[in-house]
PDB file with one MODEL, atoms N, CA, C and O in Angstrom:
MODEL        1
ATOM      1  N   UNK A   1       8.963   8.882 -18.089  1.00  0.00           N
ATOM      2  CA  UNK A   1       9.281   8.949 -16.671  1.00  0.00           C
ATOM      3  C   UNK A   1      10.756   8.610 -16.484  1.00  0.00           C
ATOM      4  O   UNK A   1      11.379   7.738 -17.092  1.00  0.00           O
ATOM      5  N   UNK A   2      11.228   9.461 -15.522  1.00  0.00           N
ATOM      6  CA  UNK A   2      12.975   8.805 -15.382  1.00  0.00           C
ATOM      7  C   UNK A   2      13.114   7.460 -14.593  1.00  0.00           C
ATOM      8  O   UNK A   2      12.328   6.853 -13.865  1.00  0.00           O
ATOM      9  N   UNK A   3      14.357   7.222 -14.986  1.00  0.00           N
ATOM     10  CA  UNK A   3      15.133   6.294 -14.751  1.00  0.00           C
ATOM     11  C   UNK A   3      14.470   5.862 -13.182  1.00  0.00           C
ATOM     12  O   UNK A   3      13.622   5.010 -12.917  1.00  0.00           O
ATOM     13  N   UNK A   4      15.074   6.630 -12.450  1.00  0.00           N
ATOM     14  CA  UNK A   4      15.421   6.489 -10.802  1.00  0.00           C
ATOM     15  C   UNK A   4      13.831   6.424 -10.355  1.00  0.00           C
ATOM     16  O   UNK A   4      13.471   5.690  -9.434  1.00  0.00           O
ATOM     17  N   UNK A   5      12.777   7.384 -11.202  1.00  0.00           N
ATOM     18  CA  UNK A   5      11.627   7.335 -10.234  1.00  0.00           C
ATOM     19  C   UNK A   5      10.558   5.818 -10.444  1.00  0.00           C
ATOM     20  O   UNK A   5       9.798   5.386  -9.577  1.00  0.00           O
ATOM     21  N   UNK A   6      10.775   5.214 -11.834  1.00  0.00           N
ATOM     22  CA  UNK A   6      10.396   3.575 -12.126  1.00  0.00           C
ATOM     23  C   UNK A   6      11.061   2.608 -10.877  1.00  0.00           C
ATOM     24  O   UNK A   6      10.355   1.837 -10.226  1.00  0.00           O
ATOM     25  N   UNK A   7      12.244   2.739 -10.690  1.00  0.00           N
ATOM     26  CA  UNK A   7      12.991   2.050  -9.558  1.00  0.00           C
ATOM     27  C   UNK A   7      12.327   2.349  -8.291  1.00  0.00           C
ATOM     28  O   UNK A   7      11.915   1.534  -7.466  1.00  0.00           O
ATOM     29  N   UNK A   8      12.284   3.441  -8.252  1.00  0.00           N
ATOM     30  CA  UNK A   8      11.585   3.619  -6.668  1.00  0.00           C
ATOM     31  C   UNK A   8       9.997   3.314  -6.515  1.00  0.00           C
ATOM     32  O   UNK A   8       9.419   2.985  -5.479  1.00  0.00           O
ATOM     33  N   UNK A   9       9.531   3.472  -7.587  1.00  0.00           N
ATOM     34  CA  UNK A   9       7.652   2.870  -7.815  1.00  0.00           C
ATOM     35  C   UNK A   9       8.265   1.569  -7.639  1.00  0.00           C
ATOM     36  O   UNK A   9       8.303   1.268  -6.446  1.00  0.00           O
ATOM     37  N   UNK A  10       8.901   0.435  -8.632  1.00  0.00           N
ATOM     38  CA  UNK A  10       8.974  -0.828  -7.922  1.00  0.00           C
ATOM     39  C   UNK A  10       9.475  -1.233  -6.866  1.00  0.00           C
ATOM     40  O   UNK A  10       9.205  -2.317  -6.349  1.00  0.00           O
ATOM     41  N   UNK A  11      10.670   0.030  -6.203  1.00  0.00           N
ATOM     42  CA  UNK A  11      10.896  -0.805  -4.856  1.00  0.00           C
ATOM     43  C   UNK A  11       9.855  -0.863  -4.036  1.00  0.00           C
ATOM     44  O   UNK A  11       9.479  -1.808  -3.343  1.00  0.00           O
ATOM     45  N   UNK A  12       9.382   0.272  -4.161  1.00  0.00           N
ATOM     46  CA  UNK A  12       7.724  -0.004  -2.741  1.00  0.00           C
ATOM     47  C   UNK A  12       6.770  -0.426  -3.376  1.00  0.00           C
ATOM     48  O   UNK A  12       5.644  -0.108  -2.994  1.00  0.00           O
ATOM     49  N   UNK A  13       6.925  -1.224  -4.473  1.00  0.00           N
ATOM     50  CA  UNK A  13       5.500  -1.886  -4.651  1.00  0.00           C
ATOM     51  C   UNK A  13       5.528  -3.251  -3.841  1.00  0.00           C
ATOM     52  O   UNK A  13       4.716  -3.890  -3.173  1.00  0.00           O
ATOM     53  N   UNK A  14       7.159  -3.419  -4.310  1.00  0.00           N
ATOM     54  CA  UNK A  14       7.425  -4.864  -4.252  1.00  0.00           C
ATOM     55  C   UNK A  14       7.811  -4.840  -2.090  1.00  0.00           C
ATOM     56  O   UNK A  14       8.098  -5.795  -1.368  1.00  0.00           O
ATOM     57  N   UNK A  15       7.664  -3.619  -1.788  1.00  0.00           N
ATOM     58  CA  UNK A  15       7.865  -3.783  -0.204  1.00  0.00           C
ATOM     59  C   UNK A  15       7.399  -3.803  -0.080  1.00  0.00           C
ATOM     60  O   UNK A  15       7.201  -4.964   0.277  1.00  0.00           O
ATOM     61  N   UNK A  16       5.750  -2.762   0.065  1.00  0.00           N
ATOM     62  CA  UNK A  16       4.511  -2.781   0.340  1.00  0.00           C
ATOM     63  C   UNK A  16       3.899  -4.557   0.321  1.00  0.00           C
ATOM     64  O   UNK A  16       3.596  -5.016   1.422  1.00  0.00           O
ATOM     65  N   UNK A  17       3.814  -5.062  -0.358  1.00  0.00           N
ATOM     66  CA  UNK A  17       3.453  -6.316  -1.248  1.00  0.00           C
ATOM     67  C   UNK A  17       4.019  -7.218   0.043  1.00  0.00           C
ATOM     68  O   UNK A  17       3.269  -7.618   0.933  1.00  0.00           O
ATOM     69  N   UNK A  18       5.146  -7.421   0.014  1.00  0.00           N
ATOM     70  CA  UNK A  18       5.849  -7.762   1.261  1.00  0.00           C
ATOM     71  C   UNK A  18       5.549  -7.525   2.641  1.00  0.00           C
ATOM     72  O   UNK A  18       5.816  -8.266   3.587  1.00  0.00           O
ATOM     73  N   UNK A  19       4.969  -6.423   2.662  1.00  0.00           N
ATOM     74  CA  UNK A  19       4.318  -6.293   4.389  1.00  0.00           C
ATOM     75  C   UNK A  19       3.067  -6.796   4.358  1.00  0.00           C
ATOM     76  O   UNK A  19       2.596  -7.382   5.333  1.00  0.00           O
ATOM     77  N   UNK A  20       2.236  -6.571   2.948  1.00  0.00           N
ATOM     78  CA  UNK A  20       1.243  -7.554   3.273  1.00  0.00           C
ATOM     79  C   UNK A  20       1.351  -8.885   3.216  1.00  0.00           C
ATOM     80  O   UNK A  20       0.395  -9.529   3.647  1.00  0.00           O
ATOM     81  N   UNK A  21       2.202  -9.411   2.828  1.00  0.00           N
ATOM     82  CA  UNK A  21       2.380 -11.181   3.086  1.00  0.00           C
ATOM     83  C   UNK A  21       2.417 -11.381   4.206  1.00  0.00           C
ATOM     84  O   UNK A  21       1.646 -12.212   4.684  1.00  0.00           O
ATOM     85  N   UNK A  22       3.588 -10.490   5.242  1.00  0.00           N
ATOM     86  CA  UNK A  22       4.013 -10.888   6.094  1.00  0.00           C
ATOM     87  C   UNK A  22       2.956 -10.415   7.755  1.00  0.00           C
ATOM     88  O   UNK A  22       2.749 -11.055   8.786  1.00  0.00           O
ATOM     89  N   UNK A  23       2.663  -9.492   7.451  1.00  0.00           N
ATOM     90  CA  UNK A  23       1.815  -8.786   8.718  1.00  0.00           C
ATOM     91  C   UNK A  23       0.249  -9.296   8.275  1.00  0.00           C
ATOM     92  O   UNK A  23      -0.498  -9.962   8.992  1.00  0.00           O
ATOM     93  N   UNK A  24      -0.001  -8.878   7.107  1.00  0.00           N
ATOM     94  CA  UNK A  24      -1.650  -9.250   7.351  1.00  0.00           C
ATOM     95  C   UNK A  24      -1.630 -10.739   7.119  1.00  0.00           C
ATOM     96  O   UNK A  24      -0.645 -11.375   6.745  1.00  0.00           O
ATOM     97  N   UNK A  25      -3.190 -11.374   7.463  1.00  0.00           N
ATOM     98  CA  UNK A  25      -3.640 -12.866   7.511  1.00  0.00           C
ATOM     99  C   UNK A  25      -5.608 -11.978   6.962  1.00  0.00           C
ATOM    100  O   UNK A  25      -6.349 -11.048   7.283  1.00  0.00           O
ATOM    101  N   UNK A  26      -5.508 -13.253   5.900  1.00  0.00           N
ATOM    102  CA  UNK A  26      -6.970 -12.793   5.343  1.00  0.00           C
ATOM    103  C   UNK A  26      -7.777 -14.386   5.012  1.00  0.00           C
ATOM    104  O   UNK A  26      -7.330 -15.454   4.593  1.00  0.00           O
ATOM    105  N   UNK A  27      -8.957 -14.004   5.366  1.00  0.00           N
ATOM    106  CA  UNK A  27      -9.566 -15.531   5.671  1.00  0.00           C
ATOM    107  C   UNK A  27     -10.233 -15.965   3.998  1.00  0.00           C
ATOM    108  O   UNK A  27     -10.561 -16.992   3.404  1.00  0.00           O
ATOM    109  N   UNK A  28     -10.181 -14.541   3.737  1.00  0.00           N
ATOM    110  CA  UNK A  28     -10.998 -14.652   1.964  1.00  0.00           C
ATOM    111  C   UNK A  28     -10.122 -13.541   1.023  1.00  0.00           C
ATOM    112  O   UNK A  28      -9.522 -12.620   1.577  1.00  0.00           O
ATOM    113  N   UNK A  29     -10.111 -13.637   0.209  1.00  0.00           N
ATOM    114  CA  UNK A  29     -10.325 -12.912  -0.286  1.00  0.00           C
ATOM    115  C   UNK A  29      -8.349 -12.708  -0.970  1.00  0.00           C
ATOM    116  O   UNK A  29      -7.488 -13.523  -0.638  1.00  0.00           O
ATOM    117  N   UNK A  30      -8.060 -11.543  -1.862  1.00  0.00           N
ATOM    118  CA  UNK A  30      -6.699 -11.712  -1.936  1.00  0.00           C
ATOM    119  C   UNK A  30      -6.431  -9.966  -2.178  1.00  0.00           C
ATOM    120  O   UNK A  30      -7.086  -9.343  -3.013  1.00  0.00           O
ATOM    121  N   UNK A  31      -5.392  -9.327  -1.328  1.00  0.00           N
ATOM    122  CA  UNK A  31      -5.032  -7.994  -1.820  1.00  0.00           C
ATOM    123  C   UNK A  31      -3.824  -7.853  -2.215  1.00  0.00           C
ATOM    124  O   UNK A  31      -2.967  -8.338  -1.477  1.00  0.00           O
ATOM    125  N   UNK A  32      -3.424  -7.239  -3.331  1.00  0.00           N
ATOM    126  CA  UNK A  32      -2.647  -6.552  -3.950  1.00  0.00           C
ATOM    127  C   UNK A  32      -2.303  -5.265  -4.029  1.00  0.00           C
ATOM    128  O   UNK A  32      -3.173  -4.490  -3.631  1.00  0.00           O
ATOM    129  N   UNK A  33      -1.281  -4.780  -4.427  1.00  0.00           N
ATOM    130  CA  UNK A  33      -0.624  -3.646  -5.044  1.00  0.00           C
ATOM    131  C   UNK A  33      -0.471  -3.668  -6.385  1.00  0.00           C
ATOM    132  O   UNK A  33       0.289  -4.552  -6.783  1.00  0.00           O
ATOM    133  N   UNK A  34      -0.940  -2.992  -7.184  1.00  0.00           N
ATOM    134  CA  UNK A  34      -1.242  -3.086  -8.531  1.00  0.00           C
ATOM    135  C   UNK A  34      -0.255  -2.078  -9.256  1.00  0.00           C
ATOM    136  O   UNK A  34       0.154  -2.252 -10.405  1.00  0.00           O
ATOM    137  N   UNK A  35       0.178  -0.684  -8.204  1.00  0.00           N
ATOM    138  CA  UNK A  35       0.678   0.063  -8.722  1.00  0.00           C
ATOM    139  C   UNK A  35       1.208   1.372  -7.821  1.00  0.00           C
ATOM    140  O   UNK A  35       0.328   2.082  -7.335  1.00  0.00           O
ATOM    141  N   UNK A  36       2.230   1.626  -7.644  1.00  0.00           N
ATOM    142  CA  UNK A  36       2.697   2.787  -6.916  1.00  0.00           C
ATOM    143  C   UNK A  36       3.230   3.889  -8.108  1.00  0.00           C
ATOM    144  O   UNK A  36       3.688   3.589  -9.210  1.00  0.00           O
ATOM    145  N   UNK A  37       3.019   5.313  -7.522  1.00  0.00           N
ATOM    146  CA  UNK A  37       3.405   6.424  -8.103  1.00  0.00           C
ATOM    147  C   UNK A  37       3.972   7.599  -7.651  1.00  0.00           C
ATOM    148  O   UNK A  37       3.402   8.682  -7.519  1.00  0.00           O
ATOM    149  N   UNK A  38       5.152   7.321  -7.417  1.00  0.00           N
ATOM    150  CA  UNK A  38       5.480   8.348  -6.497  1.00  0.00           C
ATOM    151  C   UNK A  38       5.909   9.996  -7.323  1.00  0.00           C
ATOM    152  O   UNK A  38       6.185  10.094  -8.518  1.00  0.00           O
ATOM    153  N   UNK A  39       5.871  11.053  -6.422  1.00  0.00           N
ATOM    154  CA  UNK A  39       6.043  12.370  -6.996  1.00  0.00           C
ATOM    155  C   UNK A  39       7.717  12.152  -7.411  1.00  0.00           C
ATOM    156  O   UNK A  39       8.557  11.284  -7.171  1.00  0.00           O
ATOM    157  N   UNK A  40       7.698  13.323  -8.099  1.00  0.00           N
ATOM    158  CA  UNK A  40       8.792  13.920  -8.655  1.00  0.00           C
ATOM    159  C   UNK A  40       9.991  14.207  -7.649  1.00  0.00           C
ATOM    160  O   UNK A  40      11.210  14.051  -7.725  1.00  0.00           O
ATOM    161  N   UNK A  41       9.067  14.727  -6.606  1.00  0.00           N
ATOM    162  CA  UNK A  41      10.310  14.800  -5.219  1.00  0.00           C
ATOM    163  C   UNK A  41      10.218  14.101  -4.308  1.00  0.00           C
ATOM    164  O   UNK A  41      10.449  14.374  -3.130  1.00  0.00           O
ATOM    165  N   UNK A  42       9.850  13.073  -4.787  1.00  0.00           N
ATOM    166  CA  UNK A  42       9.839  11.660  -4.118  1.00  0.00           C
ATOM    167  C   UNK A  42       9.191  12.138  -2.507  1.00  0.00           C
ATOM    168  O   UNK A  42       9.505  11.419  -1.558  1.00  0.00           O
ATOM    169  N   UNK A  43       8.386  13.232  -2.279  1.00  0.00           N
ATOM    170  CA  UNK A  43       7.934  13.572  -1.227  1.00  0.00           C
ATOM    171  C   UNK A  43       6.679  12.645  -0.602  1.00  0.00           C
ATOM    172  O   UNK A  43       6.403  12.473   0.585  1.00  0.00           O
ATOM    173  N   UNK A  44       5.820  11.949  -2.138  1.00  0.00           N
ATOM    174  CA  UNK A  44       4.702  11.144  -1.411  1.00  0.00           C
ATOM    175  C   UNK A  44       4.599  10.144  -2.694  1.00  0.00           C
ATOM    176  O   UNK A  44       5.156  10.255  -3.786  1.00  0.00           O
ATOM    177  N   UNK A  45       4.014   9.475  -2.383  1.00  0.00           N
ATOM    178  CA  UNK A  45       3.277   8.257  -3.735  1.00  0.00           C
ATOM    179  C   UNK A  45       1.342   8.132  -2.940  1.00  0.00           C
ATOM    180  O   UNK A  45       0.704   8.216  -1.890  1.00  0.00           O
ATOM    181  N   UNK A  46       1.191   7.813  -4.833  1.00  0.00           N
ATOM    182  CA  UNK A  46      -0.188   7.132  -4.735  1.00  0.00           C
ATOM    183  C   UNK A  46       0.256   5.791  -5.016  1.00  0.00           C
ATOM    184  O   UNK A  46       1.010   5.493  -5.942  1.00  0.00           O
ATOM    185  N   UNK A  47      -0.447   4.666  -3.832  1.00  0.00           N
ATOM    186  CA  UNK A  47      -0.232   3.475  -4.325  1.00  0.00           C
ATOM    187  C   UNK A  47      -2.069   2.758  -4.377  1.00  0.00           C
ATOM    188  O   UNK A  47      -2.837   3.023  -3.452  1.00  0.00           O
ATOM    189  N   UNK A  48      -2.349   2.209  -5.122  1.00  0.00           N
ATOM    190  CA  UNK A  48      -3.101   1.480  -6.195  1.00  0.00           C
ATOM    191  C   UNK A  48      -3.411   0.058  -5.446  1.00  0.00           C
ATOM    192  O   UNK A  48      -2.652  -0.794  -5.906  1.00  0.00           O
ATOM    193  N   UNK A  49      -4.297  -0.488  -4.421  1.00  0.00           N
ATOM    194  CA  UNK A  49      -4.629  -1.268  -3.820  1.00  0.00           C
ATOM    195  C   UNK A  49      -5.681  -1.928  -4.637  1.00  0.00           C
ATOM    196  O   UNK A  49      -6.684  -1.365  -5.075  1.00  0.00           O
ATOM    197  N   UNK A  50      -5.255  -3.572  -4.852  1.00  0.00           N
ATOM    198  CA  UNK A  50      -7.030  -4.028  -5.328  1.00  0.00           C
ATOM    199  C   UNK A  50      -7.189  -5.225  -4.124  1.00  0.00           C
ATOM    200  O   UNK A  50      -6.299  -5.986  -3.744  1.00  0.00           O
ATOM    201  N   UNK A  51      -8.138  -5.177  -3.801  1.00  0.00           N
ATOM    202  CA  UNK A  51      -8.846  -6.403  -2.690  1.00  0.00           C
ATOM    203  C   UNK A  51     -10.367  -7.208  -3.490  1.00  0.00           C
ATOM    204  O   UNK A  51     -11.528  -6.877  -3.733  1.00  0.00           O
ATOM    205  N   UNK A  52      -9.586  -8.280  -3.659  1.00  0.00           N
ATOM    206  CA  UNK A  52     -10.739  -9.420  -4.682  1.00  0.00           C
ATOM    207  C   UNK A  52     -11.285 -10.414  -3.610  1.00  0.00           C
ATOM    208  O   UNK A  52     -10.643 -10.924  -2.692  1.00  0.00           O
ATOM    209  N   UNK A  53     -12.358 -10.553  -3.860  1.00  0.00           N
ATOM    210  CA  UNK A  53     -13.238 -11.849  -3.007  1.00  0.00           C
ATOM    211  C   UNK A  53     -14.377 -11.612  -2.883  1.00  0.00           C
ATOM    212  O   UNK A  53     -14.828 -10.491  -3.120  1.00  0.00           O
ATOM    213  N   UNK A  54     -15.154 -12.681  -2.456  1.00  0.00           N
ATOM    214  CA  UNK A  54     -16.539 -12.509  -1.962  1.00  0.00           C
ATOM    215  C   UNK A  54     -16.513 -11.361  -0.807  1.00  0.00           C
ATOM    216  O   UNK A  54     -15.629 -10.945  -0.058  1.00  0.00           O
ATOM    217  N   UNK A  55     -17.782 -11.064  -0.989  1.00  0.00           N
ATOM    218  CA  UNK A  55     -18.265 -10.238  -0.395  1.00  0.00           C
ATOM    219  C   UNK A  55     -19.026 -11.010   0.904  1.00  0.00           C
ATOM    220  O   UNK A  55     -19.415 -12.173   0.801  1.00  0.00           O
ATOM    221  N   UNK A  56     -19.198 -10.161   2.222  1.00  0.00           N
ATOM    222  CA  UNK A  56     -19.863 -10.361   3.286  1.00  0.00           C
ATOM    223  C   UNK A  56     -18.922 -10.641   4.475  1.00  0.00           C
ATOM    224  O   UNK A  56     -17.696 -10.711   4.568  1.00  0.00           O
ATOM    225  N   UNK A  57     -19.442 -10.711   4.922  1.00  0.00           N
ATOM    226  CA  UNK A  57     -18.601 -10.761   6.481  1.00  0.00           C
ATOM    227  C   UNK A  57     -17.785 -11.314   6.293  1.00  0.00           C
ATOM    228  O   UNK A  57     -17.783 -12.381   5.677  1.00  0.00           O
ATOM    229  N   UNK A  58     -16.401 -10.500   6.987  1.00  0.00           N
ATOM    230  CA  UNK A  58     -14.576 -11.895   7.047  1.00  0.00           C
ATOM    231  C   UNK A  58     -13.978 -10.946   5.757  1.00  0.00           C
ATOM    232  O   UNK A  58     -12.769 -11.059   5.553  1.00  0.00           O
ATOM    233  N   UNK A  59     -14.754 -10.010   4.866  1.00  0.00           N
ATOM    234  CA  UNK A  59     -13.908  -9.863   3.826  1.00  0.00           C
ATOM    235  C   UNK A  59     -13.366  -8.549   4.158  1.00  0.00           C
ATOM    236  O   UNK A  59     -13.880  -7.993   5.130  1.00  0.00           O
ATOM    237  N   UNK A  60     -12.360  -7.900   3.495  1.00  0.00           N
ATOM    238  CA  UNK A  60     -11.517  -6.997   4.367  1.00  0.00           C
ATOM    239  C   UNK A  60     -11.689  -5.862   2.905  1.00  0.00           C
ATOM    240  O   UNK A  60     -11.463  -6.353   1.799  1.00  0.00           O
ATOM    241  N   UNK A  61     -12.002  -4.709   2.981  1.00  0.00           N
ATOM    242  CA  UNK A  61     -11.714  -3.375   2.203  1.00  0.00           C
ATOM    243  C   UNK A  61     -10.852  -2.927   1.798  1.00  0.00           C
ATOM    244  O   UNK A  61      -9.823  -3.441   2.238  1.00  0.00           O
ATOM    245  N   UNK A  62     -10.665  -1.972   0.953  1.00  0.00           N
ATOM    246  CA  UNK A  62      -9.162  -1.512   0.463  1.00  0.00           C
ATOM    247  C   UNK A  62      -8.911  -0.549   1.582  1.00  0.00           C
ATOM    248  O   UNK A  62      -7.877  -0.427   2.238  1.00  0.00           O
ATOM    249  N   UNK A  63      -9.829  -0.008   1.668  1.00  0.00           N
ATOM    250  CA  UNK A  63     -10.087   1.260   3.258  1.00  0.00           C
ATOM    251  C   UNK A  63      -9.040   0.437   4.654  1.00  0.00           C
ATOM    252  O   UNK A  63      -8.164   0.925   5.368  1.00  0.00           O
ATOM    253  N   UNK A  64      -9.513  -0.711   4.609  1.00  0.00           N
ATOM    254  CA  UNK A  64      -9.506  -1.798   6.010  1.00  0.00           C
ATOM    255  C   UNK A  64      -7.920  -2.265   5.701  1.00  0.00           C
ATOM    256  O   UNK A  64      -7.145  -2.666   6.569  1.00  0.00           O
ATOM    257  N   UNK A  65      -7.616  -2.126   4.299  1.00  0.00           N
ATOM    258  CA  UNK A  65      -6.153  -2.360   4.118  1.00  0.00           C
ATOM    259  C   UNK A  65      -5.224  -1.508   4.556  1.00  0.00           C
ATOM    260  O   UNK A  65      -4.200  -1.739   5.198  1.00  0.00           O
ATOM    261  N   UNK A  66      -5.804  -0.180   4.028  1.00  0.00           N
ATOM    262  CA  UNK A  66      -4.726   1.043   4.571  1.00  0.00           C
ATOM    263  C   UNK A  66      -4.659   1.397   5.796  1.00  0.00           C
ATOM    264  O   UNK A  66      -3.640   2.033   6.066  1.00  0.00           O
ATOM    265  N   UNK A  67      -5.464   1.196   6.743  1.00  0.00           N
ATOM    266  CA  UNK A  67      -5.678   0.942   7.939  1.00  0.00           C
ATOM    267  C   UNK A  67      -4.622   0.678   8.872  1.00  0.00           C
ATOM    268  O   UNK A  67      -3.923   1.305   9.668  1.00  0.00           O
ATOM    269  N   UNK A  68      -4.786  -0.536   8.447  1.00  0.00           N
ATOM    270  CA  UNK A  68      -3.981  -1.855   8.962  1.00  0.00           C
ATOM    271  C   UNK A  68      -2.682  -1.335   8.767  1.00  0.00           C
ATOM    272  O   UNK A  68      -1.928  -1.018   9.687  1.00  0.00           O
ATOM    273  N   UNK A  69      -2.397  -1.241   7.425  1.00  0.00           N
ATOM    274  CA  UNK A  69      -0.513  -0.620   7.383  1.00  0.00           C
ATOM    275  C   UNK A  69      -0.469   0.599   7.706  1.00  0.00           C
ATOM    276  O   UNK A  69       0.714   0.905   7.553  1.00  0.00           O
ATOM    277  N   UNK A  70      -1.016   1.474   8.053  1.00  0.00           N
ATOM    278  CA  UNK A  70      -0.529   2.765   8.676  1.00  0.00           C
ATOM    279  C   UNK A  70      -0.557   2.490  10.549  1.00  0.00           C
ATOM    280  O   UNK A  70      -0.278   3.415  11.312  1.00  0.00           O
ATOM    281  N   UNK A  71      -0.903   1.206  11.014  1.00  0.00           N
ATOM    282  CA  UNK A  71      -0.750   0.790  11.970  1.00  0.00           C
ATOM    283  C   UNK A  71       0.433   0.055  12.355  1.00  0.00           C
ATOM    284  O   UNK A  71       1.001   0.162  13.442  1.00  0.00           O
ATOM    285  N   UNK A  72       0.857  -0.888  11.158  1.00  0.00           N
ATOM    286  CA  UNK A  72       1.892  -1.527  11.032  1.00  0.00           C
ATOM    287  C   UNK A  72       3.213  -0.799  10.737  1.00  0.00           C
ATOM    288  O   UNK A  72       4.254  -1.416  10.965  1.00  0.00           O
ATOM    289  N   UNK A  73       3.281   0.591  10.199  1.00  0.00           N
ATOM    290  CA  UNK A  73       4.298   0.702   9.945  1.00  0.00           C
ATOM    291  C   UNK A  73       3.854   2.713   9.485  1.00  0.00           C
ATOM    292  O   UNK A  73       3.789   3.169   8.343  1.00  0.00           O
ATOM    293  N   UNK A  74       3.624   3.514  10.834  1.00  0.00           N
ATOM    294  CA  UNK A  74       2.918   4.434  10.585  1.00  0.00           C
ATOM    295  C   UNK A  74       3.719   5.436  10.072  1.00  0.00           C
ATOM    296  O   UNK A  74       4.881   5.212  10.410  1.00  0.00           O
ATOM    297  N   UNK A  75       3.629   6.367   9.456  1.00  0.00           N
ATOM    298  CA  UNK A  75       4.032   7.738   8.986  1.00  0.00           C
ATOM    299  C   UNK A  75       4.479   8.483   9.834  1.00  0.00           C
ATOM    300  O   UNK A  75       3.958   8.675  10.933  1.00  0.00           O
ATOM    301  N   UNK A  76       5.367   8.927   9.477  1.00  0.00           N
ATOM    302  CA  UNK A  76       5.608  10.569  10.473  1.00  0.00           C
ATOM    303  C   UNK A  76       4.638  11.959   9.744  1.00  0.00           C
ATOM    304  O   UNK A  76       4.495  12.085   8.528  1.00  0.00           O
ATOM    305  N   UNK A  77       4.115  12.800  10.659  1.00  0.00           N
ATOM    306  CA  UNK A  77       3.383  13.555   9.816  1.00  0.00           C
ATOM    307  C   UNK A  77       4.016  14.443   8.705  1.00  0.00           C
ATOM    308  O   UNK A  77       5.016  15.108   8.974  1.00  0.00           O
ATOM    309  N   UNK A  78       3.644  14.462   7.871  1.00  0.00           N
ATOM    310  CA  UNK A  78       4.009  15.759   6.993  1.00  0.00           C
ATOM    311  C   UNK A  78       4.417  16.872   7.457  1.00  0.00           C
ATOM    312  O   UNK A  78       3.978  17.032   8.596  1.00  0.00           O
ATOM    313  N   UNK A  79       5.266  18.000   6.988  1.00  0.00           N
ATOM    314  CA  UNK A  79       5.451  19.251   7.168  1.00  0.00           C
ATOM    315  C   UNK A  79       4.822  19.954   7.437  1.00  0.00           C
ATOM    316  O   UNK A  79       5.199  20.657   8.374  1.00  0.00           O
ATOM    317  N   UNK A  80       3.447  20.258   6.820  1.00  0.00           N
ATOM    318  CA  UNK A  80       2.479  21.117   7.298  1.00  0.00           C
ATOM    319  C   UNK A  80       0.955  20.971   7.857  1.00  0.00           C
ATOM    320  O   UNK A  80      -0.053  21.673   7.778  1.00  0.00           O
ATOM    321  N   UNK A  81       1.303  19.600   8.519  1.00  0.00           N
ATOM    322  CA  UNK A  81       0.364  19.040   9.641  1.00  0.00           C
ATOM    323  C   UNK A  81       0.981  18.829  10.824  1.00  0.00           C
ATOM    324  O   UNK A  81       0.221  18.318  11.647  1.00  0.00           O
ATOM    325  N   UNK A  82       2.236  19.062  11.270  1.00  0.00           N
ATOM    326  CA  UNK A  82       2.844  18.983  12.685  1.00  0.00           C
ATOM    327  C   UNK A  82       2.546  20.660  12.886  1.00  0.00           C
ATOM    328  O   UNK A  82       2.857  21.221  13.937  1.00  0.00           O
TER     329      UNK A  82
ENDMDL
END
C-alpha cells in the first residue's frame, strides 16, 4: 500500500476515535476503531468499528454507533445520489 494512503487510514482513525471520546458518553460498554481503509481515490473508506460490553439494555451497537456520527458530523451526499 502507498505511502500517503497508510497516513490518511491513520489520520481518520485517530479522528474518528477522537469524535468518539469527545461527542459520545456510554454507560457500558467501550467502542473503538480498529481500522480504516480508504480507496485509492481517496473517494470513500471502510472503517472497522468494534463495540465490547455486556449485553442488554444501556448497551449501544456498532449500527447505534454509526448513527450517532453521521448525526454528529454528517456527509454530503455522493455524486450519484444528489
Amino acid at each position: 500500500m502507498k505511502h500517503r494512503l497508510l497516513r490518511v487510514n491513520e489520520l481518520l482513525k485517530r479522528e474518528l476515535s477522537g469524535i468518539i471520546a469527545r461527542e459520545m458518553t456510554f454507560e457500558t460498554g467501550l467502542v473503538s476503531i480498529n481500522q480504516v481503509d480508504v480507496t485509492s481515490d481517496l473517494k470513500s473508506a471502510h472503517v472497522f468499528v468494534s463495540v465490547l460490553g455486556a449485553s442488554g439494555p444501556g448497551v449501544i451497537s456498532g449500527a447505534r454507533v454509526i448513527e450517532i456520527m453521521q448525526e454528529i458530523a454528517p456527509l454530503p451526499p455522493r455524486e450519484n445520489e444528489a
